[in-house]
KEMARVEX-562398 format. One line per 10 residues: number of its first residue (from 1); their letters; for each residue x, y, z of C-alpha. Coordinates in Angstrom, 1 decimal. Each point is the difference from the previous one (the first is absolute). Layout:
<pts>
NUM	a	X,Y,Z ~ ...
</pts>
This chain:
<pts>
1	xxxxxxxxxx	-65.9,190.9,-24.6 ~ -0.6,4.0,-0.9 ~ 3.7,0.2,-1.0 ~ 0.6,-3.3,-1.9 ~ -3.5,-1.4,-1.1 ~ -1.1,-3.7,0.8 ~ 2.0,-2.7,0.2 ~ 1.1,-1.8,-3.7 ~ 1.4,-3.4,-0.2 ~ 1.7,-0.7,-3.6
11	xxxxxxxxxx	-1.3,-3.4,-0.8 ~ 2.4,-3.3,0.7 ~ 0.2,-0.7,-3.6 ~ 1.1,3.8,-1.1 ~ 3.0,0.2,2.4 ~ 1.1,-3.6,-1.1 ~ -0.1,0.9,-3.4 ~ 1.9,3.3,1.1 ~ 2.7,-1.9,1.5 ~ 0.2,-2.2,-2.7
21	xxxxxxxxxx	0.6,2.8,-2.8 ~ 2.6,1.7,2.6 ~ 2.3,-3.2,-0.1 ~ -0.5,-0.2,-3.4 ~ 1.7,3.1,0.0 ~ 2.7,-0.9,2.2 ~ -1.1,1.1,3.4 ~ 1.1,-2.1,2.6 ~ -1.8,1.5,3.1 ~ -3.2,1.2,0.5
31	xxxxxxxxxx	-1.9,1.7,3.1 ~ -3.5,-0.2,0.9 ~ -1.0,3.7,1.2 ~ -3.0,2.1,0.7 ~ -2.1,2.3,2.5 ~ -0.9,-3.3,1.4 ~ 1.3,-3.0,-1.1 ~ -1.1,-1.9,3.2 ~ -3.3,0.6,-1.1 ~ 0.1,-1.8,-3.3
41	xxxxxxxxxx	-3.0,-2.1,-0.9 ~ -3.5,-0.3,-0.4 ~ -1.8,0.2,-3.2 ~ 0.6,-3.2,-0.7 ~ 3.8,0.3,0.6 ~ 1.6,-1.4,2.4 ~ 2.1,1.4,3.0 ~ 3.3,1.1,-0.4 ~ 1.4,-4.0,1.5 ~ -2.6,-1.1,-3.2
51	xxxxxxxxxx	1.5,2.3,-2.1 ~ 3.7,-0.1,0.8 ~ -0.6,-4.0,-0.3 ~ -1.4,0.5,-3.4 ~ 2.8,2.2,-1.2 ~ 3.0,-2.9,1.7 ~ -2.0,-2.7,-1.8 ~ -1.4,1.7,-3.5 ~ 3.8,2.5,-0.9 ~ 3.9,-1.2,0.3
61	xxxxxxxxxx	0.9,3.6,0.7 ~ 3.3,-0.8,2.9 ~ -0.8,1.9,2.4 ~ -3.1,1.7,1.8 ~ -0.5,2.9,2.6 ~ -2.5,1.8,2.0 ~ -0.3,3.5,0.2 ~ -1.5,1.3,3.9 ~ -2.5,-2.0,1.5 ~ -1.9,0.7,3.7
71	xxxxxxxxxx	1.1,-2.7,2.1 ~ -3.5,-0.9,0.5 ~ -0.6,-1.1,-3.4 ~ 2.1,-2.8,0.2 ~ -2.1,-3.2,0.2 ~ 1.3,-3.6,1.2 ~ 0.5,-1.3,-3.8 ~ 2.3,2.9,-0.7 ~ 2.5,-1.4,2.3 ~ 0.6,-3.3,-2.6
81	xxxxxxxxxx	0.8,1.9,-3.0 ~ 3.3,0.7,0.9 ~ 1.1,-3.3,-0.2 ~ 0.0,0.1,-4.1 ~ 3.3,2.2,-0.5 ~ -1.4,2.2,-2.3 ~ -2.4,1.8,2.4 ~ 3.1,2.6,1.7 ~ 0.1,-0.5,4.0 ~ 0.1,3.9,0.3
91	xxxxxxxxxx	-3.3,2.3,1.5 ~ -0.9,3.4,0.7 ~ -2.0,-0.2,2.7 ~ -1.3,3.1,1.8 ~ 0.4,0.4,3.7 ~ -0.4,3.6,0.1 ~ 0.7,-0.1,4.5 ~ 2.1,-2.5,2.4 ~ -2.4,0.9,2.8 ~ -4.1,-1.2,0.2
101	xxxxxxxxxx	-1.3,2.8,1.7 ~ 1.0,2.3,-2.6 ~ -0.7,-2.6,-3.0 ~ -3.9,-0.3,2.0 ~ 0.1,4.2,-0.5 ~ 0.9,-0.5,-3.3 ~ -2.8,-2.7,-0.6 ~ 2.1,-2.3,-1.3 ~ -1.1,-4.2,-0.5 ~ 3.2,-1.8,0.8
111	xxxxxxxxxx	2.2,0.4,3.6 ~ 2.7,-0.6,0.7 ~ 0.0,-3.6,1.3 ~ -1.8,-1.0,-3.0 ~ 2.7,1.5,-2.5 ~ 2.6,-1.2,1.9 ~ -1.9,-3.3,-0.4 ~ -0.6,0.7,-3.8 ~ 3.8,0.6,-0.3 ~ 1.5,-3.2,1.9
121	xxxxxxxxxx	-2.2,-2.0,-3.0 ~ 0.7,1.4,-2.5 ~ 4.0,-0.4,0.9 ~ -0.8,-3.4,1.2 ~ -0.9,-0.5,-3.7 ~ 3.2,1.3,-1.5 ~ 2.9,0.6,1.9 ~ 1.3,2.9,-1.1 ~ -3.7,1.3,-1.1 ~ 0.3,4.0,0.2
131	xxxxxxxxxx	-2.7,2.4,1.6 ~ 0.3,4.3,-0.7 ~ -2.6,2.0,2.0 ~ -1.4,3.5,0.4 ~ 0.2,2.1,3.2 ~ -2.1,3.1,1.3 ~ 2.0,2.2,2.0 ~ -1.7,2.2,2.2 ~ -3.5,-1.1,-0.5 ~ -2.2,2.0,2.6
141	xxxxxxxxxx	0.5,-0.6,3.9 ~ 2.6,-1.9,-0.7 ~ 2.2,0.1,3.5 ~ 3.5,-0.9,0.4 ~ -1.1,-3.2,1.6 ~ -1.5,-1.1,-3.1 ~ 2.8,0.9,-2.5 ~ 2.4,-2.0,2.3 ~ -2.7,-2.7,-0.6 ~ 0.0,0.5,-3.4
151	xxxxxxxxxx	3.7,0.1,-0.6 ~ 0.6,-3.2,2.3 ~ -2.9,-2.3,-2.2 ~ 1.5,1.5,-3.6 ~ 3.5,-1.0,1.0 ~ -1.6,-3.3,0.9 ~ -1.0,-0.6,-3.3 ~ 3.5,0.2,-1.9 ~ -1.8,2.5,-3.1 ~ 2.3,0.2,-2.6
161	xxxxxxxxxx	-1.3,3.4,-1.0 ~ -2.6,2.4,1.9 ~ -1.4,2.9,-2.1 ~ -0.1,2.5,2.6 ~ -2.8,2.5,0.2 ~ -0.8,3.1,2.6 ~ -3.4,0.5,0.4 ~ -1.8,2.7,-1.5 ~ -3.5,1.0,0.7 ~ -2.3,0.4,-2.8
171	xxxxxxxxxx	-2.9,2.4,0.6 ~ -3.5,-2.2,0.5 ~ 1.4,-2.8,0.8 ~ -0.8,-1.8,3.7 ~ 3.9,-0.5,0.6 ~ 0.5,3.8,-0.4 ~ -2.6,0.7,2.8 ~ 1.3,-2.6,2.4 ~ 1.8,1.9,3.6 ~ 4.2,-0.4,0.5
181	xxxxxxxxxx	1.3,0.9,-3.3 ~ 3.3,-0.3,0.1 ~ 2.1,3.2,-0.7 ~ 2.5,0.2,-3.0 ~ 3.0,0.1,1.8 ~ -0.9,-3.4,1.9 ~ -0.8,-1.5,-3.6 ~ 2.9,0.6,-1.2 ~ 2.0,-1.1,2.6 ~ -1.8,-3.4,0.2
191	xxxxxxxxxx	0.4,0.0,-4.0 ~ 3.9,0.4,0.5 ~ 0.0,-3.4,2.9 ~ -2.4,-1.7,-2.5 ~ 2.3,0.7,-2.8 ~ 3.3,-0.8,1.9 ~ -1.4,-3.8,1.5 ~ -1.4,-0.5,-3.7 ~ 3.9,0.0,-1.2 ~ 1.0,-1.9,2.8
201	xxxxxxxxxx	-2.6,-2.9,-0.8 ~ 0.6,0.3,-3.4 ~ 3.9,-0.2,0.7 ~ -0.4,-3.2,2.0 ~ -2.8,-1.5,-2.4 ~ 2.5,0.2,-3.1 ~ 3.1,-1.2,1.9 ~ -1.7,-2.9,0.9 ~ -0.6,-1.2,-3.8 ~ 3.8,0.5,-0.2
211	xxxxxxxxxx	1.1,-3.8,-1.5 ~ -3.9,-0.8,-1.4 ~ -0.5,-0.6,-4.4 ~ -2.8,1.4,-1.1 ~ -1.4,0.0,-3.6 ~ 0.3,4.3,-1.1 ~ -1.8,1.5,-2.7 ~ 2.4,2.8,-1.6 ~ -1.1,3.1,-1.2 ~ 1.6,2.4,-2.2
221	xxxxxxxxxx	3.9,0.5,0.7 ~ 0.4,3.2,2.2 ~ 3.0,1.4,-0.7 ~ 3.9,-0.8,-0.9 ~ 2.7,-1.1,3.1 ~ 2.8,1.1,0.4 ~ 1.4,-2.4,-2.0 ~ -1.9,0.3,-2.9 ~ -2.2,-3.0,1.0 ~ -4.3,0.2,0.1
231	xxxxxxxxxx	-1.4,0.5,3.1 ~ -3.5,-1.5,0.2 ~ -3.1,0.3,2.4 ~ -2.5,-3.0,0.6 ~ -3.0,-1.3,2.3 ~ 0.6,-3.4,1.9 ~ -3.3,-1.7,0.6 ~ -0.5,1.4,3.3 ~ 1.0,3.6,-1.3 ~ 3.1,0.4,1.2
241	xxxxxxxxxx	1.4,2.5,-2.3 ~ 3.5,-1.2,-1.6 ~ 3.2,1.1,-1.9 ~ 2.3,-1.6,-1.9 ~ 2.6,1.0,-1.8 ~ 0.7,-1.9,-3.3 ~ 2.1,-0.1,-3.3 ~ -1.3,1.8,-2.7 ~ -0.2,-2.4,-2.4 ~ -2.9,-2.3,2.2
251	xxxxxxxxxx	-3.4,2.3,-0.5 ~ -2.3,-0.8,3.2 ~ -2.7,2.3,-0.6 ~ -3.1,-1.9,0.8 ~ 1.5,-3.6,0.7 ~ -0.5,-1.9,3.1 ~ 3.7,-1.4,1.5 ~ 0.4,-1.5,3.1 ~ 2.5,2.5,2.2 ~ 1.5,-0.8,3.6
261	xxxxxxxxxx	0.3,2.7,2.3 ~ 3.0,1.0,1.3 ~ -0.9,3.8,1.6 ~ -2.5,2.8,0.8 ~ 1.1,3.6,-0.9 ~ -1.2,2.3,2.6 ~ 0.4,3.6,-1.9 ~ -1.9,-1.8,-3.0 ~ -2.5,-2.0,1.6 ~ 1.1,-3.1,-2.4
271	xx	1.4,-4.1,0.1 ~ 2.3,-0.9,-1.9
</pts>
């Protein structure tokens, strides 16, 4: 609160009109972001469901996405807005540990059962509905034990991406005061297993779209093949990041085309 100031919530009718003027302009995407987007609401706005139910209803913009949002923010009517299309069936969802114990010491709301709960619905309403995370590595007194936990419940939950963080103490703060910190050399080991299981995941993850259409929203062409052709980069809905390769005289920049995929690039991290 010292650092940032209260909380703000930008009324319902501003950020539909902000859409609006956006696809006006040709934009085709837009993402909902902020220090705390699950907190959205109150003064006479409502929640972020209310408001991402006003925006599906009140704009025609195609497509819709979420910036991060604490798993504990999601209510039960979120769950039904991504059966209308246009609300993307991709979430950044904070797990921060695998293991209880050490998300209790880090005073987090949501264990693990109850993610792993949170996940199985939220893929139970789409398919192939995509979940990224955050991980702490080496938060204090964390034992081997627990990082074996840890590792075990993230490759449980098939994470498409994990943005990988070592802990750092910050003078003043309770975590930085807390017995067992874990020493520097351990942290980076456990960053180097993390790192290595993320890109086996994420290996398997894309494979297994192999052969699936899905609707991609092209960006700018990259660069030129080899054979003088226009290599393009695009977003499926469940942001899977894609390349295509295509004849220079079709422009994709900013068009939605449905794409089957036939592959996943390791050394590039992209379908195509």
């Amino acid at each position: 609160t010292i650092a940032r100031g209260e909380e703000r919530n930008k009324p319902v009718s501003r950020i539909v009109d902000e859409i609006n003027s956006l696809y006006e302009q040709g934009i085709n995407e837009v993402v909902l972001t902020g220090v705390h987007i699950g907190g959205y609401g109150g003064d006479n706005n409502p929640g972020l469901s209310g408001l991402i139910k006003s925006i599906l209803a009140e704009t025609t913009i195609p497509r819709l996405r979420l910036g991060s949002l604490e798993p504990w923010d999601i209510q039960e009517d979120f769950f039904e807005l991504f059966s209308n299309s246009r609300f993307m069936p991709h979430l950044h969802l904070p797990l921060q540990s695998g293991c209880d114990a050490v998300l209790r010491r880090m005073a987090r709301r949501c264990l693990t059962s109850e993610y792993n709960a949170l996940l199985r619905t939220l893929r139970a309403c789409v398919e192939v509905f995509n979940v990224s995370t955050d991980i702490i590595v080496g938060f204090p007194g964390e034992s081997e034990d627990e990082w074996q936990q840890s590792l075990a419940f993230i490759e449980k939950c098939g994470f498409s991406h994990v943005h990988i963080f070592p802990y750092s103490a910050r003078h003043g703060t309770r975590a930085a005061m807390l017995p067992g910190q874990v020493e520097s050399s351990v942290k980076k080991q456990r960053t180097r297993q993390l790192s290595s299981l993320v890109s086996r995941i994420r290996s398997e993850l894309m494979t297994g779209f192999n052969g699936h259409a899905f609707p991609v929203l092209f960006e700018n062409h990259t660069n030129n093949s080899a054979d003088g052709k226009l290599e393009y980069l695009g977003y499926t809905p469940n942001y899977l990041k894609v390349k295509i390769i295509s004849d220079r005289e079709f422009s994709l920049s900013n068009q939605i085309h449905p794409v089957k995929m036939t592959g996943y690039d390791e050394e590039s991290q992209l379908m195509r």
